[in-house]
N, C-alpha and C positions, 0 to 999 in steps of 0.2 A: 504494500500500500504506500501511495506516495504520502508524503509529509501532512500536516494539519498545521499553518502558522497561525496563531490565536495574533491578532492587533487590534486597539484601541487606545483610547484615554486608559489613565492610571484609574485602576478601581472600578473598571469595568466589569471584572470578573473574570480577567484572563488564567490568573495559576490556578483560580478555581472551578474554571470548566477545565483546562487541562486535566487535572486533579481528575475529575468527571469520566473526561471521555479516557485515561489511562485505566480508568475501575471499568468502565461499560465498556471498552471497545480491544485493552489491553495492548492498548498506543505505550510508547516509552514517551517521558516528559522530558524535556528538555524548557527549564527556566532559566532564560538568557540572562535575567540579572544578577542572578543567584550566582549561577557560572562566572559570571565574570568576575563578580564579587570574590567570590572564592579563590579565582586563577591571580586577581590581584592582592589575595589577605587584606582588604580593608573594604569596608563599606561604601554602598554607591555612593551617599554625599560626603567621605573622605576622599572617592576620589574625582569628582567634581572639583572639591575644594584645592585638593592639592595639585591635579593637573589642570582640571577645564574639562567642559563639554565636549570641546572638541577629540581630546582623550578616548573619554569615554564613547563618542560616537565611532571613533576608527574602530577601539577595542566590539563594539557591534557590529559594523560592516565584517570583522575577521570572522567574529564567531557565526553570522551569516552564512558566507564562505566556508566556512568546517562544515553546517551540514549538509553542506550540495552533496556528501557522499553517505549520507544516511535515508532510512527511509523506515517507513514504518515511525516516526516521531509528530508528536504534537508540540509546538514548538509556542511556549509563551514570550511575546517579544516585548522587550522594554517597550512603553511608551510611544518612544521618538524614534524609533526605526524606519518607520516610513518616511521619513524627514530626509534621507538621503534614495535617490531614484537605484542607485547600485543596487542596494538592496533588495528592493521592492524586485527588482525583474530577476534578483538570484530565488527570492520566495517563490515566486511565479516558475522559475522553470524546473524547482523542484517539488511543488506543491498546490494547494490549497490555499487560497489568502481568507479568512475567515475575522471580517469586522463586529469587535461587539460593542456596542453601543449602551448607554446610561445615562440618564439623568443628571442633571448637575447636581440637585438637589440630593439624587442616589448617589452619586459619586461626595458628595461631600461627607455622607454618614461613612459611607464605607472608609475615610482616608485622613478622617478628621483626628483619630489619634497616632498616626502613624507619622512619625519625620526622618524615614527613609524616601521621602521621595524632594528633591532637592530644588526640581521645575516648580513646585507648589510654594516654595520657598515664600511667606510674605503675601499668597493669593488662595488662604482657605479658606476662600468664600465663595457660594454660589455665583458671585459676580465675576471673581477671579478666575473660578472653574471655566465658566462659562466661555473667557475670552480668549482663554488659553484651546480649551476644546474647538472652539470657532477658527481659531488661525491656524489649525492642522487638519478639519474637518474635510476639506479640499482632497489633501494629501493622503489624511485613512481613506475616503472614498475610491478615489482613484485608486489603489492597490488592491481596495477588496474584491474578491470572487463574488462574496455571499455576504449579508450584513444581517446581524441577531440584534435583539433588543433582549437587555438583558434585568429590565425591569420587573420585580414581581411575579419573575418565572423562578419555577425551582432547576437547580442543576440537572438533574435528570434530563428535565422538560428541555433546554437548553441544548445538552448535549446530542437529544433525539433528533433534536430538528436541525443542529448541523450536518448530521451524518444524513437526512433527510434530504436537505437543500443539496448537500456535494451530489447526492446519487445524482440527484435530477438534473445536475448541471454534467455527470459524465454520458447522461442515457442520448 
């Protein structure tokens, strides 16, 4: 099976439908922040802080590029992945692009105690959410296959209807 890229805003529910479709489908997960996290020992906004965005966006174009030779993965992508076009067309020619979508309002419960996420920095607010999801809105659109809303659905329900939407889009 080819790949499954999960993308969105932060807080969408992307490690948690991966999470999902690894129990229902017996996908291998691949969390790209996690990983990198780990391959650098220090935290995403350590290293924000101590390199730059730019850093950390090449460190995501690489780890893009490693799973061109996997398969079978559901792949949770930071955030800002789609922000660079590389990307986007390595996801596409090994996979699935699958946009999930949320509420500003949902995205704020979800993300409001968390300060791993370093883009939110100063903007946790429905209003900040908002302008930030707007000025990338463009760019998830464009990359995605398939777009979920991930409102008020349970994971299961989520994950049915990704596998759902991909059939119909290979029949």
């Amino acid at each position: 099976m080819r790949n499954i890229f999960l993308i969105g805003f932060m807080g969408c529910g992307k490690s948690t439908v991966a999470s999902g479709l690894q129990r229902m489908y017996g996908m291998k997960v691949v969390e790209m922040d996690q990983l990198i996290s780990e391959r650098q020992g220090m935290s995403i906004p350590q290293i924000f802080e101590q390199y730059g965005e730019n850093y950390f966006r090449d460190l995501e174009s690489e780890l893009v590029a490693e799973i061109q030779g996997m398969e079978n993965q559901v792949v949770s992508c930071g955030g800002g992945v789609v922000l660079r076009e590389q990307n986007v067309a390595k996801m596409k020619e090994n996979g699935q692009v699958v946009l999930l979508t949320a509420k500003p309002e949902t995205i704020l419960e979800r993300v409001k105690y968390d300060n791993n996420r370093p883009v939110l920095k100063g903007r946790k607010t429905v209003a900040g959410i908002t302008e930030l999801m707007e000025a990338r809105r463009e760019k998830y659109e464009a990359a995605a296959d398939i777009v979920i809303h991930t409102d008020k659905k349970s994971i299961p329900k989520i994950c049915e209807e990704i596998m759902q939407k991909l059939a119909e889009r290979e029949k």
